[in-house]
Structures are given as structure tokens and as C-alpha cells.
Backbone as JSON, one array per atom type, in Angstrom:
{
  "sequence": "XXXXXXXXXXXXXXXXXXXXXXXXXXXXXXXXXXXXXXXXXXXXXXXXXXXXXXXXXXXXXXXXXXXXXXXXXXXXXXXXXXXXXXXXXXXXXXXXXXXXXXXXXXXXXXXXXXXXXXXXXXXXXXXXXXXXXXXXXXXXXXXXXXXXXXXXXXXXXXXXXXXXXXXXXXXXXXXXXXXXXXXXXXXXXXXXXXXXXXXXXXXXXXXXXXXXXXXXXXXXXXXXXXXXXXXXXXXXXXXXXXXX",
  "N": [[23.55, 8.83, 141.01], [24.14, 10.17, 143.85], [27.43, 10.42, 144.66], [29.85, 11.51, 144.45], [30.42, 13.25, 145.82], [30.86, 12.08, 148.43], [32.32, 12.29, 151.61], [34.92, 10.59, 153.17], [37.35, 8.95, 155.48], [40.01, 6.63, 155.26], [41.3, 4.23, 157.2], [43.0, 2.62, 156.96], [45.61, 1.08, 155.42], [45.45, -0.63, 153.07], [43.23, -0.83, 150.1], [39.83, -0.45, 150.89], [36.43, -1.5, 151.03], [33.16, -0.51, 150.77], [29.48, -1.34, 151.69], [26.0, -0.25, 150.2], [22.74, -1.11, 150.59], [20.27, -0.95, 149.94], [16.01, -0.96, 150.5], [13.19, -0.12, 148.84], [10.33, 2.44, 149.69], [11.92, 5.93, 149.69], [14.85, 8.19, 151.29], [18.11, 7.57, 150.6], [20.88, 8.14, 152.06], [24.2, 8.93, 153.18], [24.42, 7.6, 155.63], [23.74, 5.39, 155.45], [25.13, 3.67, 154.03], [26.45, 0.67, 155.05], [28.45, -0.44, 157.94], [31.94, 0.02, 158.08], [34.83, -0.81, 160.05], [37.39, -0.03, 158.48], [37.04, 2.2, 157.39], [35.54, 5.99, 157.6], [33.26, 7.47, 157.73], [32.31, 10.94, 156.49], [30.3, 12.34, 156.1], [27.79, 11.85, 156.77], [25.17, 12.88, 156.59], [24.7, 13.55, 154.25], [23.01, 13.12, 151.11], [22.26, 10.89, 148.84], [20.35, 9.1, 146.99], [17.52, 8.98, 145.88], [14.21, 6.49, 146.41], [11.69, 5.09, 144.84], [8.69, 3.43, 145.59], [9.16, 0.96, 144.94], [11.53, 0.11, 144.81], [15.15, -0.78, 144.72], [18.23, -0.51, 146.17], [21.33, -1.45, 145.58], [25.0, -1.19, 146.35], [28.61, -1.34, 145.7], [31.25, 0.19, 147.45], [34.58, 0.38, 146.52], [37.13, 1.79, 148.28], [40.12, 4.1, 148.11], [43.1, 5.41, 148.84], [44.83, 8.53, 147.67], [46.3, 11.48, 146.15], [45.39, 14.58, 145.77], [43.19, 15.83, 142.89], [41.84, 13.03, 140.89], [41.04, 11.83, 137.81], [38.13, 9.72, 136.52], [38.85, 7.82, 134.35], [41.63, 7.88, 134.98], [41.17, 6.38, 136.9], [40.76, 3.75, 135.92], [40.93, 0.25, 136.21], [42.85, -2.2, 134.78], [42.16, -4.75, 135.58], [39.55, -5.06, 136.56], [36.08, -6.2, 137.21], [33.18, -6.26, 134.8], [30.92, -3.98, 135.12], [31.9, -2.32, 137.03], [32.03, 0.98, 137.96], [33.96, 3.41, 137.6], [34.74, 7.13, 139.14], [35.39, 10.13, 139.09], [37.72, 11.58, 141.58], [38.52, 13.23, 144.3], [40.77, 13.52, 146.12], [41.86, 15.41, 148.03], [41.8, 16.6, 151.52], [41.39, 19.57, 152.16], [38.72, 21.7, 151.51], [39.0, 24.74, 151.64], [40.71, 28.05, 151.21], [41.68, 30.58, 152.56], [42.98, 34.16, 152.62], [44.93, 36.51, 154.49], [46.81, 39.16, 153.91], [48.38, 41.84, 156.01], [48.9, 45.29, 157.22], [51.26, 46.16, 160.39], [51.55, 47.52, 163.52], [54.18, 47.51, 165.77], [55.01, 48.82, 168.64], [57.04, 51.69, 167.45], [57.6, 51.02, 165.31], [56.68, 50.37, 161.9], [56.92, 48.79, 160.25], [55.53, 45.76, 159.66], [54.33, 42.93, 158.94], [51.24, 41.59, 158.53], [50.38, 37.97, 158.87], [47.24, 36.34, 158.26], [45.87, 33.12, 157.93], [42.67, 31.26, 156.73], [41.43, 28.18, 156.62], [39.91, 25.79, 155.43], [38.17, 22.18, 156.07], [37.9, 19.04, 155.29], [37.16, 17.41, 157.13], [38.81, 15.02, 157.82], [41.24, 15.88, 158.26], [42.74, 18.22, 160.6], [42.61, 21.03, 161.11], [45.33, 22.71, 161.49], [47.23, 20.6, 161.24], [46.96, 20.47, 158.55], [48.11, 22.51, 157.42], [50.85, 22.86, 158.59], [51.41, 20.14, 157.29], [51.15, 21.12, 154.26], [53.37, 23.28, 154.37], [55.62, 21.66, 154.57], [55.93, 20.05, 152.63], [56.58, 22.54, 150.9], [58.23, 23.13, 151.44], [60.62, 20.63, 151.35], [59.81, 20.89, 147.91], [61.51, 23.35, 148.07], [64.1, 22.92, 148.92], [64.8, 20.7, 147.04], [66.26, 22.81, 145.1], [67.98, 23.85, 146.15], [71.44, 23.72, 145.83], [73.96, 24.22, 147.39], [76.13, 23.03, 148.63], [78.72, 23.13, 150.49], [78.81, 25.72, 151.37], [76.39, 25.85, 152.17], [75.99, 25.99, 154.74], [77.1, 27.51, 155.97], [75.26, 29.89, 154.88], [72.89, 28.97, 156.52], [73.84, 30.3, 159.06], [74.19, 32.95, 158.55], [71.08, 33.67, 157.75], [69.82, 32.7, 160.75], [71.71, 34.31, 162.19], [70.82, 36.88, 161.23], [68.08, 36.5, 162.24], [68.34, 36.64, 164.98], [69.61, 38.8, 165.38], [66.7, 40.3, 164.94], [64.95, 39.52, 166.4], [66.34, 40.79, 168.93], [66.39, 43.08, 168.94], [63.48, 43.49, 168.8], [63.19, 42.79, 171.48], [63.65, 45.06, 172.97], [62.39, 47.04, 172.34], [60.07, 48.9, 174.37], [57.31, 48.24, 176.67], [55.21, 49.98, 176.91], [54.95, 51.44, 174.22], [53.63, 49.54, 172.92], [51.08, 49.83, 172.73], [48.31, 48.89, 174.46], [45.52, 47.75, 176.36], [44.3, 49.94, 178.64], [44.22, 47.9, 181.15], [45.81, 46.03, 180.58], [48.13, 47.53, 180.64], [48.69, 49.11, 182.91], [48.66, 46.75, 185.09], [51.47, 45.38, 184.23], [52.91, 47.43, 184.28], [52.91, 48.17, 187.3], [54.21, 45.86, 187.99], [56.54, 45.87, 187.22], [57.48, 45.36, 184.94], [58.99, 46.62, 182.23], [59.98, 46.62, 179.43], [59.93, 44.47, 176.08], [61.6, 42.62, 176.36], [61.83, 41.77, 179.43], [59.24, 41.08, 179.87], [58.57, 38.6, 178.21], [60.26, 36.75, 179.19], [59.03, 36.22, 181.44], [56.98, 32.67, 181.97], [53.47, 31.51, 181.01], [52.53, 30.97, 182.85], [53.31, 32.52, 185.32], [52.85, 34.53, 184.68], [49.81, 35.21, 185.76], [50.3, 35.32, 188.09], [50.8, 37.98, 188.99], [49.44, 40.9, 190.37], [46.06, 41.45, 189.78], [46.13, 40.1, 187.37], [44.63, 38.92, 184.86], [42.86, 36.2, 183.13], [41.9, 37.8, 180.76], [44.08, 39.78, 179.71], [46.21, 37.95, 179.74], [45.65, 36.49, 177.4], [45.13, 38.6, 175.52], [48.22, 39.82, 175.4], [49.21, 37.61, 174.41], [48.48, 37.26, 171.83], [49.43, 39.86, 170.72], [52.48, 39.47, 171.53], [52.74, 37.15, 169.31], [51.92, 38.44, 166.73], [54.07, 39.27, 166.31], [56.4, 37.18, 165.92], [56.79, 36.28, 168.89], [57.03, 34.89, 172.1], [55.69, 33.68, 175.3], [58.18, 32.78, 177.67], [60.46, 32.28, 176.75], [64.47, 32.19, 176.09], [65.59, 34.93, 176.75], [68.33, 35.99, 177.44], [69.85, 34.91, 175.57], [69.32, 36.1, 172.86], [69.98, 38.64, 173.91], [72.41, 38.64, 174.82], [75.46, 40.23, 175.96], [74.14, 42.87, 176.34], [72.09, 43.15, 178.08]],
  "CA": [[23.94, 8.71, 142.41], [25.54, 11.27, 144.29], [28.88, 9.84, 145.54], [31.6, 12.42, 144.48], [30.15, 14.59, 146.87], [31.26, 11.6, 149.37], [33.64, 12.52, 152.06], [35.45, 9.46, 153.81], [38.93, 8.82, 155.93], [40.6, 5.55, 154.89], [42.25, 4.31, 157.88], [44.01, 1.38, 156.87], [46.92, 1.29, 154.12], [44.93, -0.88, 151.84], [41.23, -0.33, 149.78], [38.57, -0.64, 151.88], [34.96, -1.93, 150.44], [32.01, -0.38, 151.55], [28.02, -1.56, 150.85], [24.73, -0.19, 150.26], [21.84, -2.1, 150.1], [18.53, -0.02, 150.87], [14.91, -0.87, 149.54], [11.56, 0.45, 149.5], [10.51, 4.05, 149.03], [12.78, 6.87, 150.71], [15.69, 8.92, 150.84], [19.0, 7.11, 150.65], [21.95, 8.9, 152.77], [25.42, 8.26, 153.54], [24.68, 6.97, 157.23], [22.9, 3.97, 155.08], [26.07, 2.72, 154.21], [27.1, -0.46, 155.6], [29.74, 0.1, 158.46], [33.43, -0.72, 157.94], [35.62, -0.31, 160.51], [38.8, 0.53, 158.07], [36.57, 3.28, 156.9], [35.01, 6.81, 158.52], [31.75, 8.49, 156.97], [32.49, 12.32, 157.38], [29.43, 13.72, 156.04], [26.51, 10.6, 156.92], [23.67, 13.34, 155.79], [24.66, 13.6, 152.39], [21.89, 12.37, 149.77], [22.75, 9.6, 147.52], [19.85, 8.75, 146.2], [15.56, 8.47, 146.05], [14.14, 5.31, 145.74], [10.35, 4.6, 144.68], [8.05, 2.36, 146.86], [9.25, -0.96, 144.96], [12.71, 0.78, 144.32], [15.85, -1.14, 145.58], [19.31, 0.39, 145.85], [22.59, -2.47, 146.0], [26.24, -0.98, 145.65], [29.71, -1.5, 146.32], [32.31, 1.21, 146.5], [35.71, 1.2, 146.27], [38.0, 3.39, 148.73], [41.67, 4.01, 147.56], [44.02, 6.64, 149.61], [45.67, 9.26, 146.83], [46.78, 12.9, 146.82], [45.3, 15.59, 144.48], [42.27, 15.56, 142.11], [41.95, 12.09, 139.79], [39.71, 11.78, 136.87], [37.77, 8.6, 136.4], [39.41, 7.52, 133.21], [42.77, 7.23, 135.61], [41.03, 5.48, 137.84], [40.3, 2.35, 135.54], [41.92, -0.62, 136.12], [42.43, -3.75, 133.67], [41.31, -5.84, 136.07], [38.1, -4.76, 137.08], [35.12, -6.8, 136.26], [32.5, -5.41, 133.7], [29.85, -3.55, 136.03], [32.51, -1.46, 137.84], [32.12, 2.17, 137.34], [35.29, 4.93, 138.19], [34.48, 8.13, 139.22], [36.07, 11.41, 139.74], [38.16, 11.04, 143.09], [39.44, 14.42, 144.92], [41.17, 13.31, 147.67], [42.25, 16.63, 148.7], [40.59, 17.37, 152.58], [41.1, 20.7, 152.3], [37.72, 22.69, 151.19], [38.73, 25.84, 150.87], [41.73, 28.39, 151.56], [41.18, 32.29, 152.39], [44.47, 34.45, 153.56], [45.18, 38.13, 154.02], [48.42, 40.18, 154.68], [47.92, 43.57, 156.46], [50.14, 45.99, 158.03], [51.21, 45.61, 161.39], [52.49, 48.2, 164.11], [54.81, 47.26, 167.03], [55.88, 49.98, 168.92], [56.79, 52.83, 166.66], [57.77, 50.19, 163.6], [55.13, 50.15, 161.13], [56.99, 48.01, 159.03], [55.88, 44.74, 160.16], [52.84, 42.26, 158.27], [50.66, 40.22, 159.74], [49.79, 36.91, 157.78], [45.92, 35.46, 158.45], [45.13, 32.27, 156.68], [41.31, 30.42, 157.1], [41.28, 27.01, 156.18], [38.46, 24.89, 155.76], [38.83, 20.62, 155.6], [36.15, 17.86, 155.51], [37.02, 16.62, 158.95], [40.02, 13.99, 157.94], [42.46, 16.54, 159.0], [42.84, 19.29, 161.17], [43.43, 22.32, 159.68], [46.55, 23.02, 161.97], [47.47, 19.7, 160.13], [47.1, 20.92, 156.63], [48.77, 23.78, 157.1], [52.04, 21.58, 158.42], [51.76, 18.94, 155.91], [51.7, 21.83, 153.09], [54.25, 23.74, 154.57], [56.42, 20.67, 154.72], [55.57, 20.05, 151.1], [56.71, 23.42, 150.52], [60.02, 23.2, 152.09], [60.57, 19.73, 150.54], [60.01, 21.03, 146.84], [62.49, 24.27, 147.73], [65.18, 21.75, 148.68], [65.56, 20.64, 145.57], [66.49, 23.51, 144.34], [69.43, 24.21, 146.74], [72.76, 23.67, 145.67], [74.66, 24.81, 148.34], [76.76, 22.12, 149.29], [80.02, 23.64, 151.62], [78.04, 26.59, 151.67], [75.04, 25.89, 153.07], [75.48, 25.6, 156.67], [77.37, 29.15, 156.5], [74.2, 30.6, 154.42], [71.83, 29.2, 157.32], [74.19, 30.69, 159.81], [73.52, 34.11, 157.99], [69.51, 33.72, 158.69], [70.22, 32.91, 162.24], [72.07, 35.76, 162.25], [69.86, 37.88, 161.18], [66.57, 36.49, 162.98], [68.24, 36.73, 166.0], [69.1, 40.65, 165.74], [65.46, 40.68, 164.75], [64.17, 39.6, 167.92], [66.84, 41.26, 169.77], [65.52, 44.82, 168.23], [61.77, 43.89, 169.27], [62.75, 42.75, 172.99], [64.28, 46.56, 173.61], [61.08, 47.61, 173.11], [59.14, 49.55, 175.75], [56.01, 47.44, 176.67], [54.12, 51.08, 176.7], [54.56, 51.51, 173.17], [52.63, 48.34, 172.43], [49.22, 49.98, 172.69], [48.11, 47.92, 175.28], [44.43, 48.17, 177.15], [44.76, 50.24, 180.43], [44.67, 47.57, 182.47], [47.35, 45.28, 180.71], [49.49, 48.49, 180.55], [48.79, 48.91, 184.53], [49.8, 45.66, 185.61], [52.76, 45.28, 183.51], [53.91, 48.68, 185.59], [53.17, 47.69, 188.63], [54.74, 44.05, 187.67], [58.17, 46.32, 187.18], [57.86, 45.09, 183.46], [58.92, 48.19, 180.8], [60.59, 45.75, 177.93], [59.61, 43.26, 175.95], [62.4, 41.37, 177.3], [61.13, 41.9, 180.99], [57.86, 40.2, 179.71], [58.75, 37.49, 177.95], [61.15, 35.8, 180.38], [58.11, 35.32, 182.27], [55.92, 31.75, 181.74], [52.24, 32.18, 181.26], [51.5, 30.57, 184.6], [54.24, 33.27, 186.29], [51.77, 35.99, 184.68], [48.38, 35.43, 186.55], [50.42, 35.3, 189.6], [50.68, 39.31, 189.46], [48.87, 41.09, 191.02], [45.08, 42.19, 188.69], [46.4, 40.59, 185.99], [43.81, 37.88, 184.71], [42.72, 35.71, 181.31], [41.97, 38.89, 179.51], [45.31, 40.29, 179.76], [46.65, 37.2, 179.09], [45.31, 36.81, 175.82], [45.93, 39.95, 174.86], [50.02, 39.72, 175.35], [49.26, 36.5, 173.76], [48.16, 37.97, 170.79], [50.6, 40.99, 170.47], [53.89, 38.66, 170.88], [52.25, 35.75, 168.12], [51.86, 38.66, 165.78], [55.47, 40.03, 166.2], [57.35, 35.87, 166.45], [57.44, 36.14, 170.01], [56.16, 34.3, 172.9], [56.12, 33.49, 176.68], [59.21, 31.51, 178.06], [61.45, 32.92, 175.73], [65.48, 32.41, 176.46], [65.91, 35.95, 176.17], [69.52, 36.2, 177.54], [70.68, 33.85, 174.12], [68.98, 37.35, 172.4], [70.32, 39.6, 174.31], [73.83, 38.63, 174.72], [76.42, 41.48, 176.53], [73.15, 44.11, 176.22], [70.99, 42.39, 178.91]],
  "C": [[24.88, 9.86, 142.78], [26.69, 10.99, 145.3], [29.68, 10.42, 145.2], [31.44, 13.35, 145.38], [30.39, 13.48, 148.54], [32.29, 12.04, 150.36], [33.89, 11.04, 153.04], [36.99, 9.14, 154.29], [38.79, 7.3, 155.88], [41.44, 5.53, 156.12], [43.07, 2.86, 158.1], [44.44, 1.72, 155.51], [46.69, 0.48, 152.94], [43.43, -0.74, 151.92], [40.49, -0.81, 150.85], [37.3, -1.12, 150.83], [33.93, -1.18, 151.44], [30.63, -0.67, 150.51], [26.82, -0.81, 151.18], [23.84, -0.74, 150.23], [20.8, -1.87, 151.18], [17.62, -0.57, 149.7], [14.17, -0.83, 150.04], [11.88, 1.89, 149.35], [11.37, 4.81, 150.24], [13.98, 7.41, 150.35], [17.15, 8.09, 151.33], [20.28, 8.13, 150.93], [22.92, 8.32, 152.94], [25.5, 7.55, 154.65], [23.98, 5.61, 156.54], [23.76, 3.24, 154.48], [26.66, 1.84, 155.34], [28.82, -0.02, 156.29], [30.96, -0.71, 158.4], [34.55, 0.2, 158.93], [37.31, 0.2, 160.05], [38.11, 1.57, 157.14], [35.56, 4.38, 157.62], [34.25, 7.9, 157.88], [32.31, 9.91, 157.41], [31.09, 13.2, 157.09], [28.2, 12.59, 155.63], [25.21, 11.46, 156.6], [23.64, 13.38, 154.63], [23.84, 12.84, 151.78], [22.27, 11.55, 149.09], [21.75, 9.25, 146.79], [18.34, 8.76, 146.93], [15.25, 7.61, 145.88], [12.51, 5.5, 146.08], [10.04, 3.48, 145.83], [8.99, 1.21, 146.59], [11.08, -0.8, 144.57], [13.94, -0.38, 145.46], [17.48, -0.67, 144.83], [20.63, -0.86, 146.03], [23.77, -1.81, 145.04], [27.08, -1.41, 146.11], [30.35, -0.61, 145.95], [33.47, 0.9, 147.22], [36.4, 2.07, 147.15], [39.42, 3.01, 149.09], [42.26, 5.26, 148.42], [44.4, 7.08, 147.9], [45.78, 10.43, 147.16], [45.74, 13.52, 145.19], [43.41, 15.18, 143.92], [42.9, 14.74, 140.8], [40.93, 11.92, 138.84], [39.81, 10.44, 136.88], [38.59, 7.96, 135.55], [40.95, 6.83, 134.19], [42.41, 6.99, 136.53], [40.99, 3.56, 137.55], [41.15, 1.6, 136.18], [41.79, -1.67, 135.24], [41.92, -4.86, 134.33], [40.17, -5.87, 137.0], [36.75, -5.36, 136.44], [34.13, -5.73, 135.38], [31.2, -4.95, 135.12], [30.38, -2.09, 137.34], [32.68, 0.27, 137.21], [32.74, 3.43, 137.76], [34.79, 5.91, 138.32], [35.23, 8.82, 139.38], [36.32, 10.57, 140.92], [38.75, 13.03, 143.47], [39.81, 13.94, 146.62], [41.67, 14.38, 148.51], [40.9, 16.73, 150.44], [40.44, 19.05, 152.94], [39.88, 21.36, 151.48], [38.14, 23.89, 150.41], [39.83, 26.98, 152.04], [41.16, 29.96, 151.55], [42.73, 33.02, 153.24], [44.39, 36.13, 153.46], [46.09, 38.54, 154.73], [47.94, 41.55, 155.29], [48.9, 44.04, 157.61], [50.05, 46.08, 159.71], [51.86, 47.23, 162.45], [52.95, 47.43, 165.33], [55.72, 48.33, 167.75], [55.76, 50.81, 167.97], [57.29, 52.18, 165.62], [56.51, 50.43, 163.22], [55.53, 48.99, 160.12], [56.57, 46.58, 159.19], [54.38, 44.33, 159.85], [52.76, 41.2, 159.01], [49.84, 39.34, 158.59], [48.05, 36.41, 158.4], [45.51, 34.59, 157.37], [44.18, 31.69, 157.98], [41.96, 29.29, 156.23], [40.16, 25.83, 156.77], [38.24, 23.0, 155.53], [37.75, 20.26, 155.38], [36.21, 17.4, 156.57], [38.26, 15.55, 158.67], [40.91, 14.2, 158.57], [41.97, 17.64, 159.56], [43.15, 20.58, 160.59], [44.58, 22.74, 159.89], [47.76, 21.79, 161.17], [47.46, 20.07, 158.83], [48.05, 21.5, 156.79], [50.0, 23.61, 157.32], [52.36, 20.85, 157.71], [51.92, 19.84, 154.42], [53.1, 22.57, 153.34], [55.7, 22.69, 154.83], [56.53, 20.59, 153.39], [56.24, 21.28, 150.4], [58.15, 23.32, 150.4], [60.79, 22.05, 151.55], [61.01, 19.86, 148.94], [61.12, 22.11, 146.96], [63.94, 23.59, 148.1], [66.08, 21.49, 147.53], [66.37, 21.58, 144.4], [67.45, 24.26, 144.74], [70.74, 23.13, 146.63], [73.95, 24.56, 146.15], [76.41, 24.47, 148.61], [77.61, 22.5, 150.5], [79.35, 25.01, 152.02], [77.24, 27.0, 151.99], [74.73, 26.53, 154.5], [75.98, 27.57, 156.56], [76.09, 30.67, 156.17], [73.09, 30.79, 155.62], [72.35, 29.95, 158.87], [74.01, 32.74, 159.27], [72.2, 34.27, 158.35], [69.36, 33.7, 160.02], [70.35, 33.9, 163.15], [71.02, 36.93, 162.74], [68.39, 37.74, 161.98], [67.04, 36.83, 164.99], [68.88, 37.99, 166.59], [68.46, 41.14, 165.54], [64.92, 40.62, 165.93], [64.83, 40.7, 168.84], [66.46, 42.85, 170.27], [64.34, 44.6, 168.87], [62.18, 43.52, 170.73], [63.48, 43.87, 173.55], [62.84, 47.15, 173.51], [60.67, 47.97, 174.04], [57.42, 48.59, 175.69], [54.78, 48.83, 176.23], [54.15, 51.82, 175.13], [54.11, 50.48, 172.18], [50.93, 48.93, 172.19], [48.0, 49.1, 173.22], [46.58, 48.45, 175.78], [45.02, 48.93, 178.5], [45.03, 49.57, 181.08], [45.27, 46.62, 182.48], [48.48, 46.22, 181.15], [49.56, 48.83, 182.34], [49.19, 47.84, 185.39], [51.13, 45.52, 184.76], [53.39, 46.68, 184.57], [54.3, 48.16, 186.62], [53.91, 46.54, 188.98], [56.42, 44.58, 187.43], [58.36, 45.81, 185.59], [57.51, 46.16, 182.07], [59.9, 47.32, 179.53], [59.63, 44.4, 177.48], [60.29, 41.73, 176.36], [62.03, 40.83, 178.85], [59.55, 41.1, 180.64], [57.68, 38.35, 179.5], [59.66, 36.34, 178.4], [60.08, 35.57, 180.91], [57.1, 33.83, 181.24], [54.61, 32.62, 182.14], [51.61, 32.09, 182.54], [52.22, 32.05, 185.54], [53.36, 34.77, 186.29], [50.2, 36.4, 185.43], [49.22, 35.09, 187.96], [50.7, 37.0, 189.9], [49.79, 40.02, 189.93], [47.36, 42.32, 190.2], [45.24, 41.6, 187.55], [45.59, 39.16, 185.91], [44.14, 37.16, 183.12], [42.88, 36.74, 180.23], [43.2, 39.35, 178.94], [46.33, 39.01, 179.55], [46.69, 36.83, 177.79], [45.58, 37.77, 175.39], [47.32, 40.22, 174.54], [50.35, 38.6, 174.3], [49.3, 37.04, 172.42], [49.09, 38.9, 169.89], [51.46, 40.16, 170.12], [53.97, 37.44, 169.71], [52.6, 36.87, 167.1], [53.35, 39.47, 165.56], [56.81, 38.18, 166.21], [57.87, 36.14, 167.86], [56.58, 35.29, 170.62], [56.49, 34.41, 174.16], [57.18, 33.03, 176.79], [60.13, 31.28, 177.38], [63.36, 32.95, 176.66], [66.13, 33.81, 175.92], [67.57, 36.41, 176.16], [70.34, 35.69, 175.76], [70.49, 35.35, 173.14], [69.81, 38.15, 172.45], [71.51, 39.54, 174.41], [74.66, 39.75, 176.26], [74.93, 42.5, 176.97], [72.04, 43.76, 177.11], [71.47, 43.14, 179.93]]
}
């Protein structure tokens, strides 16, 4: 039977049961499981099984929430009748992870990388979800490993610091050494906006009220300030301080 190649969201906090019970000749699929509303088929074409003309198929499976890849063996339990048979479990919904760093220009910096991760699920989660719930996970395990105590808060007042004479540096910027299309870099003129500070004080709605300046050019700014930590609607004064 092919059931490790099952995908399924558990949406209640204890096991679930689900049944099969096909007969006669044909091709046995995941949509031929018996529906349970504390359980959610993600991939109802999947194959499970062939059955001959006089062929009949009756199962029950099993569905447990866990984290990680479990081998059968630690799935047993002692009190499972004789007929019950554990399988591999990977509860992981992530598929499959792809990422690449590559150099970035802003203005006349060059020093500045741009992260791209793909991520691929089974459908349980979102992938904007994964990528939160690991990065939580992340931050979580480095925790543990700060011993700060009285010194903490003044350490994260150091980062602070520093991220916020990082921005302060990219909103002096000149918008025209962004490398902009002609005809973002033409409205932005005509719009009286030569900083990145002068940009990003505006909301996105405040930007299609200029005059030429559409979706395209929206996206595009979009784009630029994501790959530098900036965005629309930005309290730039808090930045900028005295130098505004």
C-alpha cells in the first residue's frame, strides 16, 4: 500500500481514524477514503492501491500530530492490538527548501545582499507560515544560549542603534541613484521626490495619486525598498532625527 506518500492536516488535538473500504476491480486513491471531518486529504489523487475484479480493500489508519521524521519502530505502542501495522511518519509540511544570496546595489553601495528563499509545503501550511514558525524556532533555540542578564537590554540597545543609523544612511539617498525605469524616475521628479526619505513618508495609496504614476511603478519602488529593509509609511522623522 502506498500510504507514506499520504499527505493529511489533523485538525483536532486528538488522533483521528480514517477508513477505506473499496471492492471490485480498480484503482484505489486517496479521495476513496472515508470522510472525517477532524481530518483534510491534501493530495486525494495519490494511488494506494490496485485491486483485481474479486479484490476487496478494508483499512483503518491512524492520524497522530508530531514534528520531524518518525520511524515506525517509534511509532509502536504496547497497546495496540495484533493486526496494527506502524509506518514511517514525516510530519514535516515542508517539501522542499531552495535559497540564494547575491549581491545587491543601492545607490552607489554595492555592499548590500539580497536573501531569496523558495519554499515548497504539502498544502497544511503556507509557506509564509513555515518560514515564521522556523524562524521562531530559530530565535527560541538562540535564547538559550544568551546569558546576558543586566546586560542584555543595553546589548539590544546597541542593535537599535546601529539599525537605525543603517536606515538613516539609505534614506539620504538620492532616489536617482536607484536605477529606476524612466518613467518611475520621471514621476518621482515631477512628484518633488529626490530622497529616499521624500519617498517613503508617502503611503502606497498617496503614490497613485501623482500624477503618471501607476501599478507598474508601484511595484517597482516596492521591490527596491523590500530589498534594502525599507518600505512605504515609514516614520522617517524617528530616522532622521535633527538631519531632517
Amino acid at each position: 500500500l502506498n500510504l507514506k506518500r499520504l499527505r493529511v492536516k489533523l485538525l483536532s488535538d486528538e488522533d483521528a481514524t480514517l477508513r477505506i473500504d473499496v471492492s471490485g476491480e480498480g484503482e484505489v486513491r486517496a479521495e476513496h477514503i472515508e470522510q472525517n471531518p477532524a481530518v483534510k486529504i491534501l493530495n486525494p489523487d495519490l494511488h494506494i492501491a490496485t485491486l483485481s475484479k474479486n479484490g476487496n480493500l478494508t483499512v483503518e489508519l491512524r492520524v497522530s500530530d508530531g514534528r520531524g521524521y518518525v520511524s515506525a519502530e517509534e511509532l509502536k505502542r504496547e497497546d495496540d492490538p495484533i493486526g496494527v501495522i506502524p509506518i514511517d511518519a514525516d510530519f514535516s509540511p515542508v517539501s522542499k527548501v531552495s535559497y540564494e544570496v547575491t549581491d545587491t546595489r543601492v545607490g552607489q553601495r554595492t555592499d548590500f545582499n539580497r536573501l531569496e528563499i523558495e519554499i515548497w509545503t504539502d498544502g497544511s501550511i503556507e509557506p509564509e507560515d513555515a518560514m515564521a514558525y522556523a524562524a521562531k524556532l530559530l530565535v527560541d533555540h538562540v535564547e538559550m544560549l544568551i546569558n546576558f542578564e543586566g546586560e542584555l537590554e543595553s546589548a539590544e540597545e546597541v542593535v537599535r542603534d546601529e539599525e537605525r543609523d543603517r536606515v538613516k544612511q539609505l534614506l539620504k539617498t538620492r532616489v536617482d541613484e536607484l536605477e529606476l525605469s524612466v518613467r518611475s524616475s520621471n514621476c518621482l521628479r515631477c512628484a518633488n521626490i529626490h530622497t529616499l526619505a521624500d519617498l517613503v513618508r508617502n503611503q502606497e495609496s498617496e503614490m497613485l495619486k501623482y500624477k503618471n504614476f501607476g501599478r507598474k511603478s508601484l511595484i517597482e519602488l516596492n521591490e527596491v525598498l523590500s530589498n534594502i529593509g525599507l518600505r512605504f509609511g515609514m516614520d522617517v522623522d524617528y530616522y532622521l532625527g535633527d538631519d531632517r
